[in-house]
N, CA, C and O atoms as a Tripos MOL2 file, in Angstrom:
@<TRIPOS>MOLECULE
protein
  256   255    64     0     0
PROTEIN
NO_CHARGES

@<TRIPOS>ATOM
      1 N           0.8260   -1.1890    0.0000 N.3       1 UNK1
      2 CA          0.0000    0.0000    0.0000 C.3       1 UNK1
      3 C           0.8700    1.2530    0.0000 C.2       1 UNK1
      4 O           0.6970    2.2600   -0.6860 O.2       1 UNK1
      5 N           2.0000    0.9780    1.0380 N.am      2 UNK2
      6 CA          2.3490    2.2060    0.6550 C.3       2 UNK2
      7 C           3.6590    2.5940   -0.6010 C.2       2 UNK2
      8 O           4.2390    3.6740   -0.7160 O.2       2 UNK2
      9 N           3.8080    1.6950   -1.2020 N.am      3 UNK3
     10 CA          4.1100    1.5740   -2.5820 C.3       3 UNK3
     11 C           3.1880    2.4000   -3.8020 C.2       3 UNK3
     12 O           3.8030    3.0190   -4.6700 O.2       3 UNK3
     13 N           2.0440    2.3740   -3.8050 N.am      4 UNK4
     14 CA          1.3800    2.5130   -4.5320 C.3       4 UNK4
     15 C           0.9490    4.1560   -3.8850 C.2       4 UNK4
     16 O           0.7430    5.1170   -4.6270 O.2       4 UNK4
     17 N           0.8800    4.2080   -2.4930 N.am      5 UNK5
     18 CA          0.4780    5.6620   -2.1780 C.3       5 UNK5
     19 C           1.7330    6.6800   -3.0560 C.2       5 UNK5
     20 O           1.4350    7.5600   -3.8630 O.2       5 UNK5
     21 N           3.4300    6.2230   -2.5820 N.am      6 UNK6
     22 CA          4.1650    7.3970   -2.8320 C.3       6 UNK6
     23 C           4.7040    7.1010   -4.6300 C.2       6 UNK6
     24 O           5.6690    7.6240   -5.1890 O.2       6 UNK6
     25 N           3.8710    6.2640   -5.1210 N.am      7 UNK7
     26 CA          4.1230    5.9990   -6.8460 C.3       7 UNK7
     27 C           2.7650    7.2910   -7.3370 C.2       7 UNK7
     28 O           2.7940    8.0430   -8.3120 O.2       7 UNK7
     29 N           2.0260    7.2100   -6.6130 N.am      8 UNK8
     30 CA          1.2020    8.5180   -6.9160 C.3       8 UNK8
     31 C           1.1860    9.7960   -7.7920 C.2       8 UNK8
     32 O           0.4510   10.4160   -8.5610 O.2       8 UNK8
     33 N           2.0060    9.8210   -7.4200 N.am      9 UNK9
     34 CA          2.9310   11.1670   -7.5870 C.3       9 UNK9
     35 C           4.0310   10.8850   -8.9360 C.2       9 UNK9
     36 O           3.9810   11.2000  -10.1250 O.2       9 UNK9
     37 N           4.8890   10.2360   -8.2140 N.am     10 UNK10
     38 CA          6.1040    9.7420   -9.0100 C.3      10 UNK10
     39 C           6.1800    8.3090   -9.3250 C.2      10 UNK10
     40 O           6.7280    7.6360   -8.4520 O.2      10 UNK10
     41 N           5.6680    7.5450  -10.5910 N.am     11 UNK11
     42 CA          5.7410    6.6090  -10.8480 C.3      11 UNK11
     43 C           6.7840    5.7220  -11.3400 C.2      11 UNK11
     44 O           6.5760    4.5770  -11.7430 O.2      11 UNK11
     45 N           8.0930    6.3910  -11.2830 N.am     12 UNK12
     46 CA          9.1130    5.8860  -11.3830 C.3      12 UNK12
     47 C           9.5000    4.8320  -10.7530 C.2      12 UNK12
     48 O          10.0770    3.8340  -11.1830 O.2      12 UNK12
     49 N           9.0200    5.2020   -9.3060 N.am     13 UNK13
     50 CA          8.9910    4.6400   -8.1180 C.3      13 UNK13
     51 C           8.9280    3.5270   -8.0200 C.2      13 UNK13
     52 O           9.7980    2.6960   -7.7610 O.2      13 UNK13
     53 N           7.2090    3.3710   -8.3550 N.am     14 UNK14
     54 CA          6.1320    2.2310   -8.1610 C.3      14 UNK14
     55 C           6.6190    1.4690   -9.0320 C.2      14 UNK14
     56 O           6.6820    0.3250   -8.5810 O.2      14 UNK14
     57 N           7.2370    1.5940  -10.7310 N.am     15 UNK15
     58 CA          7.7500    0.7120  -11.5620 C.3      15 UNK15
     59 C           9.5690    0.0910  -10.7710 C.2      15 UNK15
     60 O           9.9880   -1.0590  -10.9020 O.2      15 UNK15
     61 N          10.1720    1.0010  -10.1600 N.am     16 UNK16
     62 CA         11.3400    0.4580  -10.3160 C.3      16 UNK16
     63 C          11.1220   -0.9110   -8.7660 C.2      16 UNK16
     64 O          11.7160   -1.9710   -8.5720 O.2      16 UNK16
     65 N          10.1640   -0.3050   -8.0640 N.am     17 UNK17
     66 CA          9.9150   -1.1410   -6.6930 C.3      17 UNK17
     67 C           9.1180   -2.3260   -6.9980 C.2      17 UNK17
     68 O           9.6360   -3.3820   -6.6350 O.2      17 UNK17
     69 N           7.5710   -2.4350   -7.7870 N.am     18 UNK18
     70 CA          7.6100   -3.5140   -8.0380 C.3      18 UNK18
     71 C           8.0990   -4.2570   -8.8020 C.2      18 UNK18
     72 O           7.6750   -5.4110   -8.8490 O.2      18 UNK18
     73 N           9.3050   -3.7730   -9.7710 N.am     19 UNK19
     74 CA          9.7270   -4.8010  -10.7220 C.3      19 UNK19
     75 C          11.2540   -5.5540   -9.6520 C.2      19 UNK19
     76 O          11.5160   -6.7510   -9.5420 O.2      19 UNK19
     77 N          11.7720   -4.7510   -9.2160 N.am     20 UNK20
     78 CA         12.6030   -5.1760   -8.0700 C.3      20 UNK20
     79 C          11.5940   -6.1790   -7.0070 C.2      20 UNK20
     80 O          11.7310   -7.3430   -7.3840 O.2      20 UNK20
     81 N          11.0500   -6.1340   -6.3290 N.am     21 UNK21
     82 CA         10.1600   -6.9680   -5.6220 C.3      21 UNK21
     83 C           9.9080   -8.5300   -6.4450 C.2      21 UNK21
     84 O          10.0110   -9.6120   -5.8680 O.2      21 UNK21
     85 N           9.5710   -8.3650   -7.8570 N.am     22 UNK22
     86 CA          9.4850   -9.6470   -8.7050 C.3      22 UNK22
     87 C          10.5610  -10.4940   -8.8330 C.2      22 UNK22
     88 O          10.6540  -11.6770   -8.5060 O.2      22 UNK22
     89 N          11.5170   -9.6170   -9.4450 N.am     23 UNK23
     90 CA         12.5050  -10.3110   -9.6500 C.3      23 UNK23
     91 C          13.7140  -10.8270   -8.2380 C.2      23 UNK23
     92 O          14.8300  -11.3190   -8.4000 O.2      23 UNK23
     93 N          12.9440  -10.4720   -6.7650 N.am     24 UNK24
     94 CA         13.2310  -10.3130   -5.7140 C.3      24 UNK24
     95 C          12.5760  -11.8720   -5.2000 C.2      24 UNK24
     96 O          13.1140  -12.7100   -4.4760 O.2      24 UNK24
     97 N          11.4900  -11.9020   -5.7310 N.am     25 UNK25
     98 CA         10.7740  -12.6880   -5.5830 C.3      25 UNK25
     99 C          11.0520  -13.8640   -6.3290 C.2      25 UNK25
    100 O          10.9590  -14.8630   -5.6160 O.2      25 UNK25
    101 N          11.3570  -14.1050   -7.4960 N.am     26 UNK26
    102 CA         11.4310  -15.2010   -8.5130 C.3      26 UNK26
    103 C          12.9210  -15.9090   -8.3810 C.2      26 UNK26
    104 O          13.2040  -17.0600   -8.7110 O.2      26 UNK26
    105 N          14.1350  -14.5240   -7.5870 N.am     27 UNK27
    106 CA         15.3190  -15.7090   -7.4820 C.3      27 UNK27
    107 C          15.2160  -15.7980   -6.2860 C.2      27 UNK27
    108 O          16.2320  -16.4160   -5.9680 O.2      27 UNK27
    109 N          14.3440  -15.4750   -4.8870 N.am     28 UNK28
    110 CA         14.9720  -15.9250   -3.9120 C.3      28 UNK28
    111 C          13.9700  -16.7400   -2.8990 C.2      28 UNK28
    112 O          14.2750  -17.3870   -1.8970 O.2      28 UNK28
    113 N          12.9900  -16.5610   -3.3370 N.am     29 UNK29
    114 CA         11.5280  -16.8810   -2.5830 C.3      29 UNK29
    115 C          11.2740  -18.3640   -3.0840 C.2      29 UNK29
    116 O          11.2430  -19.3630   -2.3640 O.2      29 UNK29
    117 N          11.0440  -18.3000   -4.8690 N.am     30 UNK30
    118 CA         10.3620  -18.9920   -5.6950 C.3      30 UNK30
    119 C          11.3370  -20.2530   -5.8170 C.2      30 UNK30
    120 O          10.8570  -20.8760   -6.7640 O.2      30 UNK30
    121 N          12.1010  -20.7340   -5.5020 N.am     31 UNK31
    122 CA         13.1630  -21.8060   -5.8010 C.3      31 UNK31
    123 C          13.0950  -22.2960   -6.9900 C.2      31 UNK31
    124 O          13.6780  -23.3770   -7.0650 O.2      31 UNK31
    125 N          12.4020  -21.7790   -8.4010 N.am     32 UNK32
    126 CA         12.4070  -23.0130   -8.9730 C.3      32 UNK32
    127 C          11.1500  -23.4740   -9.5280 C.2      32 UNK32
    128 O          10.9090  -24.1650  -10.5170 O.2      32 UNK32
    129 N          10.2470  -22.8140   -8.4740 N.am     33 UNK33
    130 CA          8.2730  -23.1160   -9.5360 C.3      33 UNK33
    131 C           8.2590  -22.1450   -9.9410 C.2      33 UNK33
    132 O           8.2940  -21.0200   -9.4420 O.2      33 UNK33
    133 N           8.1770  -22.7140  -11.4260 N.am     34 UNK34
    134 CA          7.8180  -21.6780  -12.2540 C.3      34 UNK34
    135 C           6.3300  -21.2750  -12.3690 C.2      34 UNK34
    136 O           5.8270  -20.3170  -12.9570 O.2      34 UNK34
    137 N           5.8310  -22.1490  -11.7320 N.am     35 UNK35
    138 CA          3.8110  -21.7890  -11.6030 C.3      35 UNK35
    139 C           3.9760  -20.8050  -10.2390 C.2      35 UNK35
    140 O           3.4330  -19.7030  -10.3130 O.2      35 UNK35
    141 N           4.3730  -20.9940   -9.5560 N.am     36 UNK36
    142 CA          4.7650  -19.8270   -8.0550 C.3      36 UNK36
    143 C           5.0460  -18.6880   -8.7620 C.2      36 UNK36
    144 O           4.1900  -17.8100   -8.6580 O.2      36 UNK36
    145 N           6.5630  -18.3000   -9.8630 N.am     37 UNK37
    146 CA          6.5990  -17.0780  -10.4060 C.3      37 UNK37
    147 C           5.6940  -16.5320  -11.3870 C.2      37 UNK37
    148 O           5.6660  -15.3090  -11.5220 O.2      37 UNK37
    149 N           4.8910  -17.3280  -12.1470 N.am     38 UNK38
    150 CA          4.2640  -16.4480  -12.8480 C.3      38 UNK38
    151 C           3.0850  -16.1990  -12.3940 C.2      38 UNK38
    152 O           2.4620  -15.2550  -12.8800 O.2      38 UNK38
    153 N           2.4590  -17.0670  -11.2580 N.am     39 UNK39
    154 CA          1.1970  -16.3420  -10.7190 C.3      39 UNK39
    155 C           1.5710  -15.4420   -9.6810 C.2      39 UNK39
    156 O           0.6190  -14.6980   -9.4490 O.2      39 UNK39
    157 N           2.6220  -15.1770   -8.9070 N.am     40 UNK40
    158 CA          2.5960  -13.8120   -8.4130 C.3      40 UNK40
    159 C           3.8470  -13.1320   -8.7670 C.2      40 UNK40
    160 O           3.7310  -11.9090   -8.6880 O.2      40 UNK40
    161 N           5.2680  -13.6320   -9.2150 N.am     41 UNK41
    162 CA          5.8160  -12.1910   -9.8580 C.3      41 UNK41
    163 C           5.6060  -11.6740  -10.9700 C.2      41 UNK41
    164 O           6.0180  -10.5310  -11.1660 O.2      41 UNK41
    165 N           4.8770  -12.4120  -12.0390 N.am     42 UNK42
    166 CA          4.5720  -12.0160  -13.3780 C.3      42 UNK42
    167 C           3.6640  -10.9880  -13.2360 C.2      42 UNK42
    168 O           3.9500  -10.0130  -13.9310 O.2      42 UNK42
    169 N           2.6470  -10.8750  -12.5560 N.am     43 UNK43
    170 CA          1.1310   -9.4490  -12.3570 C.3      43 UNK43
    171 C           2.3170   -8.2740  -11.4860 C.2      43 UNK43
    172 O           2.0760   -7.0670  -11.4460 O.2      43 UNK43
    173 N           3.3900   -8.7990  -10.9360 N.am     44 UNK44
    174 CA          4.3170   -7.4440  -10.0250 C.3      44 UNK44
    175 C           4.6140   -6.9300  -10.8660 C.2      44 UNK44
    176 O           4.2060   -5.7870  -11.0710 O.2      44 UNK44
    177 N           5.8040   -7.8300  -12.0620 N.am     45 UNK45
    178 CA          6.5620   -7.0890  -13.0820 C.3      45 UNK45
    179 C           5.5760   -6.8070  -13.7360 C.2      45 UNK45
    180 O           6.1900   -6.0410  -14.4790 O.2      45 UNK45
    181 N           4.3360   -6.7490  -14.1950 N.am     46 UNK46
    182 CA          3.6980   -5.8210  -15.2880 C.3      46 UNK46
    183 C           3.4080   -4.9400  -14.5850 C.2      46 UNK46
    184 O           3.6620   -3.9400  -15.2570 O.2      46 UNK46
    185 N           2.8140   -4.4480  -13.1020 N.am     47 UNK47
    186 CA          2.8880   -3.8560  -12.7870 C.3      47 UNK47
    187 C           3.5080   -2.5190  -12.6080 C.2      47 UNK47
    188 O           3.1730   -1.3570  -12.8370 O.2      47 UNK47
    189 N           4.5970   -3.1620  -12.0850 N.am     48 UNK48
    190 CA          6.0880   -1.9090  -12.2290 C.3      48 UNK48
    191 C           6.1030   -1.9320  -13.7610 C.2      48 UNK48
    192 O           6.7030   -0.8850  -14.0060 O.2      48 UNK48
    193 N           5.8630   -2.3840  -14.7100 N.am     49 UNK49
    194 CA          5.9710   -1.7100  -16.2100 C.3      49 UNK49
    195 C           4.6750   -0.9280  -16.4730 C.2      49 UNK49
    196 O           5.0640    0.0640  -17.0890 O.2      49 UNK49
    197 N           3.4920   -0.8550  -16.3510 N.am     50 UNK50
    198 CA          2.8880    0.2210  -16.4390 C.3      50 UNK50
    199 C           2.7070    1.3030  -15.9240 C.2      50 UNK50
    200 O           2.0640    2.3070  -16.2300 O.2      50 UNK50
    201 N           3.6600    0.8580  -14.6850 N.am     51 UNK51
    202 CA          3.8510    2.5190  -13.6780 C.3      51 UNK51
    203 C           5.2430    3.0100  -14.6330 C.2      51 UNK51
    204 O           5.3210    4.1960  -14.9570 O.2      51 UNK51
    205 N           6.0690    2.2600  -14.9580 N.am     52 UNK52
    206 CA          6.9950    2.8390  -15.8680 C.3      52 UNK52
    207 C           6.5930    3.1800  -17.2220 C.2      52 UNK52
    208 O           7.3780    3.8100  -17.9310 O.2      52 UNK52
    209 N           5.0280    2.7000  -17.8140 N.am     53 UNK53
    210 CA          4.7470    3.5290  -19.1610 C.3      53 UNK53
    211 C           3.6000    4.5020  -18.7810 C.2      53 UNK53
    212 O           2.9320    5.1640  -19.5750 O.2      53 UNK53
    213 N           3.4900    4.4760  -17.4430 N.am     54 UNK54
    214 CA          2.8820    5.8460  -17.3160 C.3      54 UNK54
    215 C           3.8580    7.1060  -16.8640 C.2      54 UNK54
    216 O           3.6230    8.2860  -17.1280 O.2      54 UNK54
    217 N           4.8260    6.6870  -16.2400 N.am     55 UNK55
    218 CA          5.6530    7.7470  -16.4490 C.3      55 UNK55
    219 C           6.1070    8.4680  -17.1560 C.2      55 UNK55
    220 O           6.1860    9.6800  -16.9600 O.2      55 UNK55
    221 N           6.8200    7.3890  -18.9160 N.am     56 UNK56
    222 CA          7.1580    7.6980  -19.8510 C.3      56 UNK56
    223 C           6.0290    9.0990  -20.4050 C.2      56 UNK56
    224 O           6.3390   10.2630  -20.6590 O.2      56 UNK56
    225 N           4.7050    8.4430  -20.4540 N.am     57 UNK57
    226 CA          3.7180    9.1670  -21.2410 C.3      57 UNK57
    227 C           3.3300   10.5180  -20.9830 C.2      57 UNK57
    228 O           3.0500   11.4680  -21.7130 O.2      57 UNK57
    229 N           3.4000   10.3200  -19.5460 N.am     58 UNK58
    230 CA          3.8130   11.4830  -18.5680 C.3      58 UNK58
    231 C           4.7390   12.7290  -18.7550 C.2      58 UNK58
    232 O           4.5110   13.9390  -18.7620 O.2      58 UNK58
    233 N           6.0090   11.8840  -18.9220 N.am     59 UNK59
    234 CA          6.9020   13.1910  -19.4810 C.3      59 UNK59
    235 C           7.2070   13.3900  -20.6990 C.2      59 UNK59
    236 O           8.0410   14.1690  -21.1600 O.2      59 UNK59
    237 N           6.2280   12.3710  -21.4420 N.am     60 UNK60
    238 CA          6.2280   12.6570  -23.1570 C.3      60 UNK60
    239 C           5.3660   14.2760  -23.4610 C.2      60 UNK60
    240 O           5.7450   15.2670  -24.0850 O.2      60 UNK60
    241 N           4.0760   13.9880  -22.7080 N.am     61 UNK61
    242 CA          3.3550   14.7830  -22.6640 C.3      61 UNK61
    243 C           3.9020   16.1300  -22.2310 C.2      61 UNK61
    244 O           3.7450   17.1350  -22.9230 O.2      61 UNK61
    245 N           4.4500   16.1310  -21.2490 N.am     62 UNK62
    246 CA          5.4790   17.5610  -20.4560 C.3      62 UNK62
    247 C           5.8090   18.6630  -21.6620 C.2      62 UNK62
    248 O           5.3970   19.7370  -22.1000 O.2      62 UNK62
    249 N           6.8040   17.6870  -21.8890 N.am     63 UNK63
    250 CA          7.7580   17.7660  -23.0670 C.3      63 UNK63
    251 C           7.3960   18.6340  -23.8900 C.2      63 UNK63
    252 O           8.2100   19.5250  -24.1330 O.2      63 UNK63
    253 N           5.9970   18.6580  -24.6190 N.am     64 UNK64
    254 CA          5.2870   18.6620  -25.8110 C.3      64 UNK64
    255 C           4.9750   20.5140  -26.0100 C.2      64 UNK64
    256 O           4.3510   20.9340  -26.9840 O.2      64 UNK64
@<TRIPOS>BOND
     1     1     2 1
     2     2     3 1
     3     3     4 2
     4     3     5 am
     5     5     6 1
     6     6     7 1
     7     7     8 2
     8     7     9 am
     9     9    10 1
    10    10    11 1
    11    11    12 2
    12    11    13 am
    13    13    14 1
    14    14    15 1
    15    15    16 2
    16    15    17 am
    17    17    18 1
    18    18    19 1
    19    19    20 2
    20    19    21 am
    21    21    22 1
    22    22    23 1
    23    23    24 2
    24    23    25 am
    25    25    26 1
    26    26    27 1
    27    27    28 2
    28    27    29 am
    29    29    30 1
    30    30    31 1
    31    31    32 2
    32    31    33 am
    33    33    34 1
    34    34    35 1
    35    35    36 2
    36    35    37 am
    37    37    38 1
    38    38    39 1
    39    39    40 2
    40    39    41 am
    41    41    42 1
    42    42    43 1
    43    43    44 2
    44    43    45 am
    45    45    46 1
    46    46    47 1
    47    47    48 2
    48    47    49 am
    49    49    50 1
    50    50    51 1
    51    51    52 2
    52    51    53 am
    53    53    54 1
    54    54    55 1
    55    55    56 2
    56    55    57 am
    57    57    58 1
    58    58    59 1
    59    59    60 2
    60    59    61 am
    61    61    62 1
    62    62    63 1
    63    63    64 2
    64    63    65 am
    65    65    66 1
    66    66    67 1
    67    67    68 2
    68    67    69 am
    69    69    70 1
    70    70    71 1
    71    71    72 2
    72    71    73 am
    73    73    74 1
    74    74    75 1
    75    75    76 2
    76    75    77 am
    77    77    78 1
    78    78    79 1
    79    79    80 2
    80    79    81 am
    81    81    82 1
    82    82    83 1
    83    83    84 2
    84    83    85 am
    85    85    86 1
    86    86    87 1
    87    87    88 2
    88    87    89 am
    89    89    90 1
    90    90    91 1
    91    91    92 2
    92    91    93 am
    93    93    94 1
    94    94    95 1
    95    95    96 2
    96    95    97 am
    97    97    98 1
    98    98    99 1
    99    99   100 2
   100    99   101 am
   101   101   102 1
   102   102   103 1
   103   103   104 2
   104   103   105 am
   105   105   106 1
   106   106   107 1
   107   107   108 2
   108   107   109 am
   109   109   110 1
   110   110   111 1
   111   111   112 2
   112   111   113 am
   113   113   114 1
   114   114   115 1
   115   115   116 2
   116   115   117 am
   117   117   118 1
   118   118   119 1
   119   119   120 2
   120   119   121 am
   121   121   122 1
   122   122   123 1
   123   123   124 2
   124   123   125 am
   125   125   126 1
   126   126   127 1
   127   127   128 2
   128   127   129 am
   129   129   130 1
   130   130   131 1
   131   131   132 2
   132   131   133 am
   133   133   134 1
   134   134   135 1
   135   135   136 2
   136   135   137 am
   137   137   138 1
   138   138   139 1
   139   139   140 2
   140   139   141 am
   141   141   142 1
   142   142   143 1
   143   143   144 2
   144   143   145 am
   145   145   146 1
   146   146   147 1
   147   147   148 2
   148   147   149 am
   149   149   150 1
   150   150   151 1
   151   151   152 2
   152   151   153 am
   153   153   154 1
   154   154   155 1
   155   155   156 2
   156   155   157 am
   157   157   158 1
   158   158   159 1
   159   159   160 2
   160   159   161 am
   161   161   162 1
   162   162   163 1
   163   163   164 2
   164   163   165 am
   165   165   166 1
   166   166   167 1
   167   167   168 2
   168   167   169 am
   169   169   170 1
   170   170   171 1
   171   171   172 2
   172   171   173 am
   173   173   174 1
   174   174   175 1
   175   175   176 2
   176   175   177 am
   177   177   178 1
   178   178   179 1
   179   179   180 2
   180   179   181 am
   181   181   182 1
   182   182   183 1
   183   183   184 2
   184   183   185 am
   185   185   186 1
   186   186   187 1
   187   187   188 2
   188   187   189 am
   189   189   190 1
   190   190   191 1
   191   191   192 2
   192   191   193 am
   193   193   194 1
   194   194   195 1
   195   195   196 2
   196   195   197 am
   197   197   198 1
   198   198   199 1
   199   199   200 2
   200   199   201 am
   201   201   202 1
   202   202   203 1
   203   203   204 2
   204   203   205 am
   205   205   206 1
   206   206   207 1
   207   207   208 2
   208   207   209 am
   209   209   210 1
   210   210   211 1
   211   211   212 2
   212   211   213 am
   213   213   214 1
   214   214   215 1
   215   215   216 2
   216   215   217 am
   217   217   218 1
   218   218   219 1
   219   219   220 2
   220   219   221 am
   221   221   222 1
   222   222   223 1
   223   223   224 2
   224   223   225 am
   225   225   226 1
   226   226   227 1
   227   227   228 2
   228   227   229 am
   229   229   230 1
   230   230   231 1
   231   231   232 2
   232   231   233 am
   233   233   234 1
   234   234   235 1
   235   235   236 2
   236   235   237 am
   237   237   238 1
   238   238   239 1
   239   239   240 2
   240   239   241 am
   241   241   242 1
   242   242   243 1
   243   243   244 2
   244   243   245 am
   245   245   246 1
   246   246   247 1
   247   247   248 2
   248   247   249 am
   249   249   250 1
   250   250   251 1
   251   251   252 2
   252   251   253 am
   253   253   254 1
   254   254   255 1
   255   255   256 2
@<TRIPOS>SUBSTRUCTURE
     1 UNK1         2 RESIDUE 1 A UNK
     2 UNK2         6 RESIDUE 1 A UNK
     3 UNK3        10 RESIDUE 1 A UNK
     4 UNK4        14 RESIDUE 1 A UNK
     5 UNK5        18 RESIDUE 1 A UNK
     6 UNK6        22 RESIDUE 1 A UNK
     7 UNK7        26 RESIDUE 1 A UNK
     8 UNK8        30 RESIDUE 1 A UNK
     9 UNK9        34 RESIDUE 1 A UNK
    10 UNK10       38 RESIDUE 1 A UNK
    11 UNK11       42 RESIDUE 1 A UNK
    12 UNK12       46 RESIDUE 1 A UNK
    13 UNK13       50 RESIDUE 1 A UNK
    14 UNK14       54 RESIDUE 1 A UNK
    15 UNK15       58 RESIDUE 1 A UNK
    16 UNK16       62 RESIDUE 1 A UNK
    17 UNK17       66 RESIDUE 1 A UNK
    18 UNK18       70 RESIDUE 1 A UNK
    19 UNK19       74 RESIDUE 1 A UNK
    20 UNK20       78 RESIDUE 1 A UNK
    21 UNK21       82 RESIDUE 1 A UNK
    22 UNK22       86 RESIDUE 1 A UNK
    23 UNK23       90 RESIDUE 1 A UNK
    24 UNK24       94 RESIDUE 1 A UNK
    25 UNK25       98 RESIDUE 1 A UNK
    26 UNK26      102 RESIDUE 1 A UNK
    27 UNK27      106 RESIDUE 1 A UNK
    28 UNK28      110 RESIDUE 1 A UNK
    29 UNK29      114 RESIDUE 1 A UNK
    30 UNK30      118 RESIDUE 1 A UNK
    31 UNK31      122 RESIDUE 1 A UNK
    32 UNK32      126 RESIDUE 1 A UNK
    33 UNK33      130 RESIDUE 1 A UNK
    34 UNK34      134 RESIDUE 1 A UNK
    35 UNK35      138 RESIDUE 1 A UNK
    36 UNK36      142 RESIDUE 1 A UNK
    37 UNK37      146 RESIDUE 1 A UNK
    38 UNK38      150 RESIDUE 1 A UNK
    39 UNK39      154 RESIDUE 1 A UNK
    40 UNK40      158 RESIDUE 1 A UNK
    41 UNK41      162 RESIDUE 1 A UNK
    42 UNK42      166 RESIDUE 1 A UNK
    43 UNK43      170 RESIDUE 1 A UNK
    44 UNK44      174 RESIDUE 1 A UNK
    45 UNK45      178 RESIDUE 1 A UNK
    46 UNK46      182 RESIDUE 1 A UNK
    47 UNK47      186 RESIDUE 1 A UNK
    48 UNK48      190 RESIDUE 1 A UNK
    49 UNK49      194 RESIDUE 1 A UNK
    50 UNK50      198 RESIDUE 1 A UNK
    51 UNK51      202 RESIDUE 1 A UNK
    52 UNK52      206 RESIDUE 1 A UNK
    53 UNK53      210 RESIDUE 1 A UNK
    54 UNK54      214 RESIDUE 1 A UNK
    55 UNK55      218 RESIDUE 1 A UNK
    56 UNK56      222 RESIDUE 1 A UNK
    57 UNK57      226 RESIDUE 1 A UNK
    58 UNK58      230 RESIDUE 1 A UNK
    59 UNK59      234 RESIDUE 1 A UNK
    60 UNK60      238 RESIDUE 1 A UNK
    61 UNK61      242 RESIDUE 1 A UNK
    62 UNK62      246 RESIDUE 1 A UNK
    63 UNK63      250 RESIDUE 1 A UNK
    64 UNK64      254 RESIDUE 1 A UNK
């Protein structure tokens, strides 16, 4: 939760934390099931990638 409160703002954040958290998750948690990583780090890492293409769009838009 509070991931998502201070990505609010700055979504850089929220992408670089949950994609770190996944891949946090898939070498050290997951040993090895690959049904363990893709039902919960696979929805993290897309996660942290649409907070990272809303950022992009974000400062595409700025930009403009």
């Amino acid at each position: 939760m509070t991931i998502v409160l201070l990505s609010w703002r700055r979504p850089w954040i929220g992408g670089i934390v949950f994609i770190a958290v996944a891949v946090l998750y898939a070498t050290a948690l997951a040993r090895g099931r690959l049904d363990w990583i893709a039902v919960i780090a696979g929805p993290l890492f897309v996660v942290g990638l649409l907070f990272l293409w809303s950022w992009r769009q974000t400062a595409d838009v700025s930009t403009r």
